[in-house]
C-alpha positions in Angstrom: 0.0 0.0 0.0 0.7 3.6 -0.4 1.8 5.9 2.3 -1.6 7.9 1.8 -3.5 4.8 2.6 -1.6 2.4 4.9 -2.8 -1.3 5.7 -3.8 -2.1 9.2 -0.2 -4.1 9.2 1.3 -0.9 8.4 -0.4 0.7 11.0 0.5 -1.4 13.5 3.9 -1.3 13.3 3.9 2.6 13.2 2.3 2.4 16.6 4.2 -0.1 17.6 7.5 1.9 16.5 6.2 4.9 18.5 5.2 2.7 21.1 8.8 1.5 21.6 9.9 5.2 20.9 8.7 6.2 25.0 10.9 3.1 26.3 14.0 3.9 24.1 17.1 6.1 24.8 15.3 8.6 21.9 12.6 10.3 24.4 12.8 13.3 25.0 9.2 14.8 27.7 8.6 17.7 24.7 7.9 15.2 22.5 6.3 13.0 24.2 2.7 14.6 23.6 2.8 14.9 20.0 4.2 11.4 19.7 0.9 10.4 22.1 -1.4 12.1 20.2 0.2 10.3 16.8 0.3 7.1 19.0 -3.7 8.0 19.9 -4.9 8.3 15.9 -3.2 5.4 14.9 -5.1 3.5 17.2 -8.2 4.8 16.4 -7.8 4.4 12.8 -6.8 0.7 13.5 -9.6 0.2 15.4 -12.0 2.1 12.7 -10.5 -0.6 10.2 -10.7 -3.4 12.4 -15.0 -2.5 13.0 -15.1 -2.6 9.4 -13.2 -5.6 8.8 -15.5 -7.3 11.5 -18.7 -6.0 10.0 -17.6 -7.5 6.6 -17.0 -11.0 8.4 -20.6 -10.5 9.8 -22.4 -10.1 6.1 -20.4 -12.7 4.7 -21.7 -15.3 7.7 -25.2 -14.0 7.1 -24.9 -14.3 3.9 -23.5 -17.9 3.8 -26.2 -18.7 6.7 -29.4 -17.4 4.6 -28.0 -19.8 1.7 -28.8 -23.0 3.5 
């Protein structure tokens, strides 16, 4: 995938690279908050993709089930 439109793998390892950022010798407290707040939207956007990814599953099963 393209930088404009990351998959949820790609995500994930952004947030876990900034994740690991606040443990390393790199941290520095006056960028800790914009590093949270990148930390925060990647996890929302993961979890936005992960609703849909789950809500997708769902039709699919309904789908199978109201073919029997």
């Amino acid at each position: 995938m393209t930088k404009s439109n990351p998959t949820i793998q790609e995500k994930i390892e952004e947030l876990d690279k900034l994740v690991a950022w606040f443990d390393g010798d790199d941290f520095q407290l006056e960028q800790a908050t914009e590093k949270l707040k990148q930390a925060a939207k990647l996890a929302n956007e993961i979890e936005k993709d992960l609703s849909e990814i789950s809500n997708d599953v769902q039709q699919v099963k309904k789908s199978f089930a109201s073919d029997k």
